[in-house]
N, C-alpha and C positions, 0 to 999 in steps of 0.2 A: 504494500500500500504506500501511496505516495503522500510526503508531508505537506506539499504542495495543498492549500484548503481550495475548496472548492466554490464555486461564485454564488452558493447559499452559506458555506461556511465564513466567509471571508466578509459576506454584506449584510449576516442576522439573516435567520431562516424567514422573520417577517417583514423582511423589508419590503419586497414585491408588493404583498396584500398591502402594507402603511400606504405604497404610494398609488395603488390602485382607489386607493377611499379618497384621492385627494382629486381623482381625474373628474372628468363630467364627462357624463356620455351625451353626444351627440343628439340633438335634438331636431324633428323635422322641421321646427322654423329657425333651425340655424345656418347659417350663411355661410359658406365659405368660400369668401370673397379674398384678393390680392390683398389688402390692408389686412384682412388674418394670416393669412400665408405670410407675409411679414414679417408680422410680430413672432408668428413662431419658427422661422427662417435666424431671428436676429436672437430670441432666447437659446435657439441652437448653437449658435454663433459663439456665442458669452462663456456656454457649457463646451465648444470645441477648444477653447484657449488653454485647457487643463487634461483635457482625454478628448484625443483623434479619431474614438473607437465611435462619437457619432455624426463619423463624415456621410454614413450614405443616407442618412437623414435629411441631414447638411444638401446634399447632392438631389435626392428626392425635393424637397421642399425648393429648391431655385426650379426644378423640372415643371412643376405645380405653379410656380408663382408664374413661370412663363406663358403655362398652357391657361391658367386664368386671364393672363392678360391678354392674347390675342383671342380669346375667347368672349372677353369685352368688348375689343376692338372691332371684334367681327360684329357681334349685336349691334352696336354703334352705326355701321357700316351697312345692317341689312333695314335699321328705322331709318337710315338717311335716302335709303332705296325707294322703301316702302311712303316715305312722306311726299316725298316725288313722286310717285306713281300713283297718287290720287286725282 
């Protein structure tokens, strides 16, 4: 057996559940808009300056800010159609 503690050993067996009581689950009138994508791009950001290990979060969430934003751009783009086409 290896001395090496394991990532329940090493973080308290309830750390997991602590931080699960602290999450919110999604809600269907929740938004998730580029100004959330953000904010949680930039609290990633904060928690990357100390542990690398949440780059593909990191990497995810700029993927999402992207696809959110031309995804507005487009909407934008298809009421500027549709206003003119009346």
């Amino acid at each position: 057996m290896s001395n090496t503690p394991t990532s329940t050993q090493a973080n308290g067996p309830d750390r997991a559940s602590a931080r699960a009581g602290h999450r919110h689950a999604l809600r269907p009138d929740d938004v998730i808009d580029a100004a959330r994508i953000e904010k949680a791009l930039a609290h990633v950001a904060v928690l990357m300056e100390n542990n690398t290990r949440y780059l593909p979060i990191f990497l995810r969430l700029e993927a999402e800010l992207d696809a959110a934003r031309r995804s507005t751009d487009a909407l934008a783009r298809a009421k500027a159609i549709a206003r003119k086409a009346r």
